[in-house]
Every structure is written in structure tokens, then in C-alpha cells.
C-alpha angles and dihedrals in degrees: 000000000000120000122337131208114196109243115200102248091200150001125192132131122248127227116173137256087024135098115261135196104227109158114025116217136014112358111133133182101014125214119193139194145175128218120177099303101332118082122212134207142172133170142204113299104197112187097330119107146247091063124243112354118228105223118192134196142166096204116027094247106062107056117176120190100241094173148325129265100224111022083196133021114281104255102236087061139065110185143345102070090181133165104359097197111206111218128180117195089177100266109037139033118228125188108197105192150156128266142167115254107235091258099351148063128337097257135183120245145162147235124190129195137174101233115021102242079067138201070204125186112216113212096204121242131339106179118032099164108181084243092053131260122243157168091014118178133173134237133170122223131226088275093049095253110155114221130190112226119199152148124251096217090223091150094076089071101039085261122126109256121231132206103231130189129190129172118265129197122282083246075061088226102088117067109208128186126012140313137260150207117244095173137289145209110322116136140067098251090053104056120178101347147022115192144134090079119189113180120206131178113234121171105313093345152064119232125204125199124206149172121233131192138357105004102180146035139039083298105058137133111181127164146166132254139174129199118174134197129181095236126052075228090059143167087222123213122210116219107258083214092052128160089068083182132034136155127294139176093289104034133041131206100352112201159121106057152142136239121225133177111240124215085261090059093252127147110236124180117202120205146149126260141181114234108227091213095060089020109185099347103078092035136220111334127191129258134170125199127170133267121232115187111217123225086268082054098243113132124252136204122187108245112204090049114156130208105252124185083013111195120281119243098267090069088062100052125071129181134195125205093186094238094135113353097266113243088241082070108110131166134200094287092222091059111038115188118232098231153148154179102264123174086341097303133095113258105195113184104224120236119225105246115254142194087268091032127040097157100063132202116017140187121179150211123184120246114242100194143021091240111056141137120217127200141168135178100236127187121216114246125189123244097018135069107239105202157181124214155158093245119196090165146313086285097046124047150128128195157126129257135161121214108185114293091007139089119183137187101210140197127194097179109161100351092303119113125219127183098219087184142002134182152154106300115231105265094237124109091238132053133181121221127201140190132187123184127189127193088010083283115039100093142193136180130190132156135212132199091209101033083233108070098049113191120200122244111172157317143235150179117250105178095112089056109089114085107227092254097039147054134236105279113187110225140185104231132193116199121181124040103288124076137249139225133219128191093193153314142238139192121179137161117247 
């Protein structure tokens, strides 16, 4: 990239025991640590590139993105880049995360690094069960014995899934001996899975902490357990009062976290959430709320929690001037632009569409709502269609984009691409493009030549658009073989 410039991703205020909204959008599968007074978190990337972003705050509540993780996909992988687990053992970081084999099973794997914006060195996969290996995290025993903690994905084919451990190296990057059970899927709420483990020592015993059923889409059903043992070895207890989170009327299928010890010495467990207001469109979106351990020692969250103080709006906009290419910009991670910051204005060179792409060249932003409006200055090239659109992914899409002499109303639905609506293009060399979503699906597009007078051009459905495991990003796009330029963007909540 060139240039970045670190956006607050969130602002609320804490107050404990309740649920709070800490980084809006899209920001699954959490993982949180804590290293003198700084905290660090990073997510699941999916298929977005870069590749884990490295999230920092001072007090729990403002994050800023100061890197990524993997500006480019490990090697040995092609896709999934899910649950990225931070892990300090006082000298060195250490990401374990998911990937996709080249041609082969999801596995576990780790990258290490001496400070954590990188530069960090991945070591390729530790754990490729048939099944698939994944959510893997690291803890380290009373006698300073570091363990690897994962699922066997054994729900992908209609199997129980284990959380397995297995002693690692004290360098944390080489498993040795043999595997063991933990526990597995046994009981109703779970359903057909538990996964996403994070084990924590509290008083006599260690506590894991786990997901259990359905964890995305407008169907889920996701929730939190704990079960504890005194031994890494176990043998491992569940909660009889699990699931310790479940949904409420703010928040849907909570999951998949992480605990860490504030300065305060609270116990604060970070995790993802869907909002019920924006649903699936905006994504799961991460929370923290604080642990409180019950006179039996199992710990406790109090469930019917509200938002109170929510943000105000201006947490959820953001705006680029193009100065430099702010560091929030992603891109499909399988079909990385070629772009930069020129003369104060994004050049984006376009990407002829393909059979697995027919958008193009894409750059990103996450929604933050479910009710925005998105607009760009864009100038009309020549040879390639500069755009604006509610991306879900290269194969889902819907947007607008001028070529000279041409505006055109465009759907990308199941890999299969539709022009809604297509006329004669203003004959100006700049054009302002405008999108406006209700709802997080309900979209309309319209363009100016002033940025004053707007004239409506269509509208879709977009309810097709998010990915099961993602939310709606809005994206500038550039299809054909010249490249577009962009004077700036801006997101806000409306």
C-alpha cells in the first residue's frame, strides 16, 4: 500500500457486566491480548485480503488498524483465513490460524514475529486432519508446557468435532506426541459442533471457553460454553448452566471469543455478534462484556444486557481523500489490484472480468450499518468501467460505473452477470456516483455531474449479496484494461 493513516474502527463507553459494541462491521471471530498496557486484536479474514488485520487499542473501547499479519496469502494456502488466535509468550508474538491446503484440508498453522506490526514469518501448517483442522489457539500449563488447542472439523462431514491438544515445542511451532481429546459435541445446545476454544487459568482450574452450534447467516444459532479441568490433560467438565451467552434483542448468535485481563484486573471476554437491527448485512461485529466467577467458580455474563450510550454516527463514516490509500482498504485476496495515491486521487488499475470474477478490480471498505449512503467522485477513463458498488464478492455484486459514453446499472447474482439499466453516459470528464442502502439490502444508485443536483438511476435487491460468513462491503471498482481514478470516497450512516 502506499501510505496509511490509522481510522478509529469504533467508539463506545464500557460499563461492566454489559454487552458492548467495540469494533463496528465486519470483525468475526475476535482474538484478544494483552501486552504491558496496549491490547491487540486481530479477526478472521476470509477471503479478503490483506490477511489478518492487526487491530491496537489503550483502553478496550478505541481500536485503530495499525497493520496486517500476511500482506499476501501464505503460500502453502489458497482461501479461509479464519480465527487468527494472538498469543505472547513474553518475547515473541505468535498468530495460530486457519488456512486452506493448496488442493487439500482446512489446517491449522503459525506465524511468529518479534514485534507485532511484523515484519512476521509463517511456518506452514502443524495440524491437516482429513476432516479439517481448525480454530487452533495456544496455552501454556503450571509447569510452562505450551499446548496447541484446536477443532477436528468433523461437521463438515456429518462427524462430531473434537477439541483436540497436543504439546508443542517450547519455540511453540513444532507439535510433538500425540494428540488428545479435550471434549466434543454432547450435548442439545450444541448441536453439531463446538469449536473456536480459548483456554484461560483461573484460581485451581483452566477454563475453556468454546462456541457451539450454528455460528452465520440469517439461521444461526450460535452460543457460548465453558467447561474447566485442573490439568491441560483433563479430564474436562462442561458448565451444567452452559450456554453462559446466548442472543438477545440487540444482539444475535454471540461466539467465538477470547478473555483477556484488563489493567483493572477484569476479566473481559471479547467476541463477535450479529446486530439484530442490520442482521446479516453489516456482519459480525465485535463485542466484550465482563466476566464475573460465581461462588462455585464458573464464570458468569449477564445475559439481557442492553447498549446503552450507543456511538454516535460519526463512528460509523469514514472518508478518504486519497491522499495516501488509507490502511481499511481490502480486496478479494485471490485477485489483488494493482493500485496508488496519484495527484491526490486513487488510480486503480481495472482488471479484465473473468469466469471467477466478473466485477474486476476491487478495493473495500466495511459497512458499518444497515442504513448508508455511499458516494465517490469518479473520472471517466477511457477503456475501463470505474465503479461504485455493494460488493458481497467477486461472484455477487451489484453496482454502478460509467465508461465513457456509457452508464450502467449492473448485477453480478451467482456468478452470473446482468446489465438492470444502461444509458448514455454525461459527456463531462467527471461523474459522481452515489449509493444509498436501507435495511443493509434494499439499494439504490443515482449520479450527479455537480454533486449537488443527484438523479436517480436505479434500484436493486441485495439481499442475495453477504457471503455466510461475511458481511456487505461497498467497494470502487475498475473493469476493463485501463485504470480509474477516483477523487475520493465517502461512507456515512443515514
Amino acid at each position: 500500500m502506499t501510505g496509511t493513516s490509522n481510522v478509529a474502527l469504533s467508539q463506545t463507553v464500557l460499563l461492566d457486566r454489559t454487552q458492548k459494541l467495540v469494533i463496528a462491521g465486519d470483525f468475526p471471530d475476535p482474538s484478544i491480548i494483552r501486552v504491558g498496557d496496549t491490547y491487540y486484536a486481530s479477526c478472521s479474514s476470509s477471503e479478503w485480503g490483506p490477511v489478518f488485520s492487526i487491530a491496537k487499542s489503550t483502553n478496550l473501547i478505541d481500536w485503530s488498524v495499525v497493520d496486517y499479519a500476511m500482506p499476501v496469502r501464505p503460500a502453502w494456502s489458497t482461501s479461509n483465513y479464519w480465527a487468527p488466535e494472538l498469543y505472547h509468550d513474553g518475547k515473541q508474538f505468535f498468530i495460530y490460524y486457519t488456512g486452506r491446503k493448496a488442493g487439500g484440508p482446512l489446517c491449522v498453522s503459525v506465524a511468529t514475529a518479534d514485534q507485532i506490526e511484523g515484519p512476521w514469518t509463517d511456518h506452514g501448517p502443524l495440524v491437516c486432519e482429513a476432516a479439517g483442522s481448525i480454530d487452533a489457539s495456544c496455552v501454556k500449563d503450571d509447569k510452562g508446557q505450551k499446548f496447541l488447542i484446536w477443532k477436528e472439523d468433523g461437521n463438515s462431514i456429518n462427524q462430531p468435532t473434537p477439541i483436540w491438544a497436543q504439546k508443542l515445542e517450547a519455540n511453540g511451532i513444532v507439535t510433538m506426541g500425540e494428540k488428545f481429546e479435550l471434549f466434543r459435541n454432547d450435548t442439545p445446545w450444541e448441536r453439531n459442533l463446538v469449536e473456536g476454544p480459548f483456554i484461560m487459568k483461573k484460581g485451581d482450574y483452566f477454563y475453556c471457553f468454546y462456541a457451539g452450534a450454528g455460528c452465520c447467516g440469517i439461521d444461526c444459532d450460535y452460543a457460548v460454553g465453558v467447561a474447566r479441568s485442573k490439568s491441560i490433560e483433563g479430564k474436562w467438565e462442561k458448565y451444567v448452566n452452559n450456554p453462559i451467552l446466548a442472543g438477545n434483542a440487540e444482539w444475535k448468535c454471540p461466539g467465538h471469543g477470547t478473555v483477556v485481563t484488563d489493567k483493572q484486573g477484569n476479566d473481559i471476554f471479547m467476541y463477535h455478534a450479529y446486530s439484530t437491527e442490520s442482521s446479516v448485512f453489516v456482519g459480525r461485529q465485535t463485542l466484550i462484556s465482563q466476566l464475573n466467577w460465581n461462588k462455585e467458580g464458573w464464570p458468569e455474563i449477564q445475559h439481557n444486557a442492553t447498549i446503552l450510550n450507543a456511538p454516535s454516527n460519526s463512528v460509523f463514516n469514514f472518508r478518504d481523500d486519497f491522499t495516501t490509500i488509507n490502511n481499511q482498504w481490502r480486496w478479494p485476496v485471490e485477485y489483488k489490484p494493482s493500485f496508488t495515491a496519484k495527484i491526490g486521487m486513487l488510480a486503480l488499475t481495472g482488471m479484465a472480468a473473468g469466469a471467477e470474477n466478473k466485477v474486476g478490480a476491487v478495493l473495500a471498505q466495511s459497512t458499518l450499518s444497515s442504513d448508508y449512503e455511499a458516494s465517490t467522485a469518479v473520472k471517466i477513463s477511457q477503456g475501463v468501467y470505474s465503479g461504485l458498488s455493494a460488493f458481497g464478492d467477486e461472484k455477487n455484486a451489484v453496482g454502478i460505473s460509467v465508461e465513457k459514453g456509457n452508464l450502467v446499472l449492473w448485477k453480478v447474482e451467482r456468478n452470473t452477470k446482468t446489465i438492470i439499466k444502461q444509458s448514455k453516459a454525461p459527456a463531462i470528464s467527471k461523474l459522481y456516483l452515489k449509493l444509498m442502502v436501507n435495511q443493509g439490502k434494499l439499494l439504490s444508485f443515482a449520479y450527479s455531474t455537480n454533486e449537488k443536483d443527484w438523479i436517480a438511476f436505479g434500484e436493486a435487491d441485495g439481499t442475495f449479496l453477504p457471503p455466510w460468513d461475511r458481511g456487505v462491503r461497498v467497494a470502487v471498482v475498475a473493469e476493463g484494461t485501463g485504470v480509474a481514478y477516483f477523487d475520493w470516497f465517502n461512507l456515512i450512516k443515514i
